[in-house]
N, C-alpha and C positions, 0 to 999 in steps of 0.2 A: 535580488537575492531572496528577498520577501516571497517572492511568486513562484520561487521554483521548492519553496520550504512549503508553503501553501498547498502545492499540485502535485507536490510526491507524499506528503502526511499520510494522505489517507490510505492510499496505494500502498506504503509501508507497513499500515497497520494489517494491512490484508494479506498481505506476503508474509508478516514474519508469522501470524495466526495459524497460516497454512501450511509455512516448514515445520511449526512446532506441531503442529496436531499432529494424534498415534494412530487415525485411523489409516485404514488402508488402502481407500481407493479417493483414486484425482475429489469424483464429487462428495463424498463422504466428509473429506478434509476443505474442500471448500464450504461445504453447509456450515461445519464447527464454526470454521474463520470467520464467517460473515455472522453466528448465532455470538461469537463472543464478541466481535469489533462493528458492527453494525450499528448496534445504539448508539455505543459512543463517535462514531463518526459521522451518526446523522445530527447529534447532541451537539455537536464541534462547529458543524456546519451553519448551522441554524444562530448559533450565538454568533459567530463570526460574520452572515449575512445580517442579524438584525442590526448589527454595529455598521454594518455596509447601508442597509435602510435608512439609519438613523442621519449619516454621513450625506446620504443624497439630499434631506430636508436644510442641510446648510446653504448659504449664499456664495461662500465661495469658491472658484472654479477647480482650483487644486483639489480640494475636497470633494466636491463633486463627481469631478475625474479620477479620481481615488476608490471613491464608492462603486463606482462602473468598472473599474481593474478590478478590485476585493470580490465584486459579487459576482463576474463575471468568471472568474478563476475558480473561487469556491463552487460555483456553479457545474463550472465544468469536471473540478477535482471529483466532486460527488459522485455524480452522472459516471465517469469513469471506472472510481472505485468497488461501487455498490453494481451497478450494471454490465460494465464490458468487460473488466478484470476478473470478474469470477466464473465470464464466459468464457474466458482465456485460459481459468487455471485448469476448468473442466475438462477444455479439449486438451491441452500440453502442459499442464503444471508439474511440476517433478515428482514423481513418488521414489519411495525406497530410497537408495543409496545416489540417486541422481541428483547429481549439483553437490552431493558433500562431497568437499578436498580429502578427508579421513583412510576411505578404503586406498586413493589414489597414496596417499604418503607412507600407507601401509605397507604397499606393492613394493613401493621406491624402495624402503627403506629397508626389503627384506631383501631385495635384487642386492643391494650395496654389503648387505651383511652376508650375502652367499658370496658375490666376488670377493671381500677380502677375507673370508674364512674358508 
């Protein structure tokens, strides 16, 4: 459960950076996303690996093997976050009304108020 809190963190911070921004186009809102969450996910990273470094100078093997899961995951979470996801949000990430439920429940709910009215 630890690893999968680990390897979606950062990715979430990227995503939610990206729905919130006001700009207007896919790359626009990805630069904001990564200019607000960037530091602090390389910040996160770095503490979290050097606690994984520290982990590997112990004698025992649970620990050991611990440090190599921790560093390996943050590793990757990074790598993902900063690198591939924001190559991803560029080409398909949502703009405008895409992905909000909102305009959809609007529709609904004016269909439902013309049929019983």
């Amino acid at each position: 459960v630890i690893l999968i809190g680990f390897s979606v963190d950062y990715a979430i911070h990227i995503c939610h950076a990206y729905v919130e921004s006001k700009q207007p186009t896919r790359q626009q809102k990805t630069q904001e996303s990564l200019k607000r969450m960037a530091i602090s996910i390389f910040g996160g990273s770095l503490t979290t690996l050097g606690v994984g470094l520290i982990l590997f100078a112990t004698t025992g093997i649970f620990f050991n093997k611990f440090a190599l899961v921790i560093t390996t995951t943050i590793l990757f979470a990074v790598v993902w976050s900063l690198v591939f996801l924001p190559a991803l949000l560029v080409a398909a990430g949502p703009v405008g009304d895409v992905g909000d439920l909102r305009p959809i429940w609007r529709k609904l709910k004016a269909k439902m108020m013309k049929k019983s009215g």
